[in-house]
N, C-alpha and C positions, 0 to 999 in steps of 0.2 A: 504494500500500500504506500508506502513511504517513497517507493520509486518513483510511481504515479504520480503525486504527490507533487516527485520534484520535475518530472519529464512536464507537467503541466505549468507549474512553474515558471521551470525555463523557457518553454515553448509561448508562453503569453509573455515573456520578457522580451523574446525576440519579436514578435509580432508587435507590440505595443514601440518598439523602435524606430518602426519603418522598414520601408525598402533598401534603406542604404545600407544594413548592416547583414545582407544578403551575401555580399561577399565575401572572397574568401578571407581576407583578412583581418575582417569582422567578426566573422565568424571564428576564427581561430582566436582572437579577443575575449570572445563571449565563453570559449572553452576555457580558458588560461584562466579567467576569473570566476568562472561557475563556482567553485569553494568559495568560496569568498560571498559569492553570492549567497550561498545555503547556510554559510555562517549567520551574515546579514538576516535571511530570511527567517531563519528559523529565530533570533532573538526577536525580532517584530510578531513573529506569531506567539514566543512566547513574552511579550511587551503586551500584548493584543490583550492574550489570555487572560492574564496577570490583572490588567487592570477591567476587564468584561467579571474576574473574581471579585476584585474589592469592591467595584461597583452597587454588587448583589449582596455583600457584605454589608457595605454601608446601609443599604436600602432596609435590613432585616435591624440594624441596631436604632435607626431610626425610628423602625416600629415596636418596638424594643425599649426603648427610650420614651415614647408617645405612650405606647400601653403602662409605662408604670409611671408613666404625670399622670396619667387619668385613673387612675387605683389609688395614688396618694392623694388627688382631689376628692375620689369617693370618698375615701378612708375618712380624709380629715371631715367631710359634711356629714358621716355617723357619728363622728367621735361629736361633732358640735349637737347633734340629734339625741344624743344619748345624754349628753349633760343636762339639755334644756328637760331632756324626760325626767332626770332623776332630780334636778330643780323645784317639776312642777309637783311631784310627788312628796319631797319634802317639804315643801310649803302647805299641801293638801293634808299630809298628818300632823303637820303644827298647828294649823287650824282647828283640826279636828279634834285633837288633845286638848287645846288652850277652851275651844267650848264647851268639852266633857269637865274641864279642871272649873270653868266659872258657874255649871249650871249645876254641879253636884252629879252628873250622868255617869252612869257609866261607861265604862272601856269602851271601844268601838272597837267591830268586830276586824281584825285584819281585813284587807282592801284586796279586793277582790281585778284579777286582770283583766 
């Protein structure tokens, strides 16, 4: 596969040149440099790759990053829901006490959910 690979390679390098490098001595240019070439090419693909990786990296830490701002936002609006609850609750049995304690009543019964 890898021959393929480079025979297409080369063969769209030559094309992509023109007609003038038809000749023989061009042609003998394009052999002499062919390594060189595959060296070249092959860091660009693995250049290509490399950054087509981090790209898709970045994209997942991103969401990554978004999904837990928006969990510490939840978080924090329970945690402020749960204060206000256990606020209203003890102001509801303070009351309730403080009117059993003025009118002589009795206990009130635990507070039902």
């Amino acid at each position: 596969m890898s021959s393929t690979l480079w025979a297409h390679l080369l063969n769209k390098d030559t094309t992509a040149s023109g007609s003038g490098l038809k000749t023989g001595l061009a042609s003998a240019v394009l052999t002499a440099s062919a390594p060189a070439d595959r060296t070249g090419t092959s860091i660009r693909i693995l250049l290509h790759d490399t950054q087509a990786t981090i790209e898709k990296f970045s994209e997942r830490v991103d969401r990554l990053v978004s999904g837990a701002e928006e969990s510490q936002q939840k978080l924090l609006a329970r945690n402020e829901e749960m204060s206000d609850e256990v606020e209203r609750l003890v102001r509801r049995v303070v009351q309730e006490q403080g009117t059993s304690l003025l009118f002589g009543t009795a206990p009130v019964a635990p507070l039902s959910p």
